[in-house]
N, C-alpha and C positions, 0 to 999 in steps of 0.2 A: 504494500500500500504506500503511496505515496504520500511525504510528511508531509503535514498540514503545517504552513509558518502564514505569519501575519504581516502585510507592507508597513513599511515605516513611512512616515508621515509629520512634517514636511521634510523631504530628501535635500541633501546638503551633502560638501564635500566627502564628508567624513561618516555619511550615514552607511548601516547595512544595506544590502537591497530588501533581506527579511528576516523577521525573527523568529526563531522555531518557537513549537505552544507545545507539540510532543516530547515528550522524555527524551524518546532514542534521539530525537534531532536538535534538542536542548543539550545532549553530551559532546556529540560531535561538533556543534558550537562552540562548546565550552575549550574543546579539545584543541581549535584553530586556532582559539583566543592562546590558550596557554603555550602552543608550540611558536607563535608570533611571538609571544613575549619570551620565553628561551632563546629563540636567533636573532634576534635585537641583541639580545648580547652579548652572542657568538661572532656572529657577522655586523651587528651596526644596522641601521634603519636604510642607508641607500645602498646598500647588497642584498636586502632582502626580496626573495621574489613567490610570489604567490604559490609555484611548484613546489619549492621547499619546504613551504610550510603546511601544505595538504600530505604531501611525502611524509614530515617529521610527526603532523596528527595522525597519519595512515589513513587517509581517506581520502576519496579518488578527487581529483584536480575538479572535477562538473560538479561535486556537493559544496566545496567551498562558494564555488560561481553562483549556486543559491542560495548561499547565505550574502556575497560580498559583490561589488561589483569591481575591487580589484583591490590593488594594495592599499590607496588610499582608507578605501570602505573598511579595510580590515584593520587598520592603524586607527580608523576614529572609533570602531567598535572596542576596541584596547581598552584606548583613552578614556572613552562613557565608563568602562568597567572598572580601572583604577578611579576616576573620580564615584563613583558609585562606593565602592569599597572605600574610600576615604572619608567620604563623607558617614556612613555607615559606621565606623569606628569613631570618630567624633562624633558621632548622637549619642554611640553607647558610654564614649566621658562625661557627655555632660548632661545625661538623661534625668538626674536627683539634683541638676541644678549646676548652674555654670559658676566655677568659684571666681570669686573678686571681678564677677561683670566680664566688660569688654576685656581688660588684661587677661584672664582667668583662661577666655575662648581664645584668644590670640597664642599664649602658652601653651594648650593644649592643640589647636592647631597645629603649629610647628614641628610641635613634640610629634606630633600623628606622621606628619609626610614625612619627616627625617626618618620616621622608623621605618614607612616604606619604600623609603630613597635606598635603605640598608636590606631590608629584605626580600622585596618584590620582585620576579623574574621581571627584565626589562624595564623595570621603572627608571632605573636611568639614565636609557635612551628616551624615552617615551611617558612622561607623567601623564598630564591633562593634556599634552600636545610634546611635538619635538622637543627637544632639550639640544642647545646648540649644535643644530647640525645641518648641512644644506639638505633641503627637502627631496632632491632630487627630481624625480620623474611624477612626485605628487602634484594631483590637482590645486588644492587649494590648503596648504599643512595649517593656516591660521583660522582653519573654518572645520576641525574636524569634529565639534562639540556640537555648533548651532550654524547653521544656514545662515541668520543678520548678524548677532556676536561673535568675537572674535576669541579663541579659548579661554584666554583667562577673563575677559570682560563674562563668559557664559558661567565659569566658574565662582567670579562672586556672585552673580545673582542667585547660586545653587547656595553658597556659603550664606548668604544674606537673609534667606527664607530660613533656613538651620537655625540661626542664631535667634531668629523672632523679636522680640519685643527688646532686647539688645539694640538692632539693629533698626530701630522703625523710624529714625529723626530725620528728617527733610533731607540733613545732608550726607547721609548713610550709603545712599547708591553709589554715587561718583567717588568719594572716599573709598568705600570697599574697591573698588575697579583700582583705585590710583593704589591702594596697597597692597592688591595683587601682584602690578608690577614689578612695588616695591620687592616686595618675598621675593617673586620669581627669578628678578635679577641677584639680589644679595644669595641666595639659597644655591641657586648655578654658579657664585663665586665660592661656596664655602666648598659646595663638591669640586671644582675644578684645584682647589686647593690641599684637601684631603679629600683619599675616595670615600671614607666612613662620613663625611662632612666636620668640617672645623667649626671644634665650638665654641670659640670664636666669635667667630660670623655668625652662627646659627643664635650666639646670644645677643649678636648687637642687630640681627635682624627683628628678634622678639622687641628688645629695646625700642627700636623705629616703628616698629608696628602699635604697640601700645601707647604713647605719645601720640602717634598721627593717630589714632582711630580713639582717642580719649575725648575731643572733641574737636568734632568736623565741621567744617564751615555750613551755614544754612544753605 
């Protein structure tokens, strides 16, 4: 029988073509996602190529093709699953309540990606999006989250809804975006710097985060 998967909607650079609703076809998914993040960090994001990674899931090269519409499609599926998973561990810290407010989420934040900058197959090519490196043969590497936003602008608004009543002040949106950057840049220095991440950086990042997002302009 033929799996039943569902269109994604609305399609963007970085979308699947479909999601599986079956089991058998939700593993094999899962299975592409996880052999894509292993040779990202065997081979690097612009060596990878769609054959190798149905090869390394063991499953034929035309079941990939109905889930992805090529490498792009298969790197923003990644991306949604590490930002899903991240976000998912920070709900479970701060579920009984966010300690010391905005500092509290910002700390615990950091604390979350650093741990799977160190653990995550492929997350250090590959987080919410590319991680310094030319995109190569990808359609659009700045669009593989949302179709209008661009990854980490799509990222705070994920982060922003998380935080709730934290985050509800007139001047919360644009701040959160501006301190996405902030991280994203300091965060790519601390790893460039040590592979574990220099703590360091990763604490004067927290520093700059808590200060700017203590209170944002209206």
């Amino acid at each position: 029988m033929k799996a039943q998967t569902a269109p994604v909607d609305p399609p963007h650079a970085g979308a699947p073509r479909r999601r599986p609703v079956q089991e058998r076809s939700l593993r094999r998914y899962e299975r592409l996602l996880d052999a894509c993040a292993g040779l990202l960090d065997e081979a690097g994001p612009t060596a990878l190529t769609t054959k190798e990674v149905a090869a390394r899931a063991q499953v034929p090269i035309g079941t990939l093709y109905q889930f992805f519409s090529g490498k792009d499609s298969l790197l923003g599926a990644l991306a949604e699953r590490n930002l899903e998973r991240f976000l998912h561990r920070l709900a479970a810290r701060t579920a009984d309540g966010t300690p010391d407010g905005v500092a509290g989420f910002v700390d615990v934040a950091v604390d979350e990606f650093v741990a799977m900058k160190r653990t995550v197959a492929g997350f250090g090519h590959l987080d919410f999006g590319l991680v310094g490196t030319d995109p190569g043969d990808l359609a659009d590497d700045e669009h593989l989250l949302d179709a209008d936003l661009d990854n980490n602008a799509a990222v705070a608004v994920r982060i922003g809804a998380l935080g709730g009543d934290l985050f509800t002040g007139p001047g919360f949106p644009l701040a959160l975006r501006v301190a996405l950057e902030c991280a994203d840049a300091v965060l790519k220095l601390a790893f460039r710097v040590d592979p574990d991440g220099d703590p360091a950086l990763i604490g004067e990042c927290k520093w700059l985060l808590r200060g700017y997002l203590a209170a944002p302009a209206d």
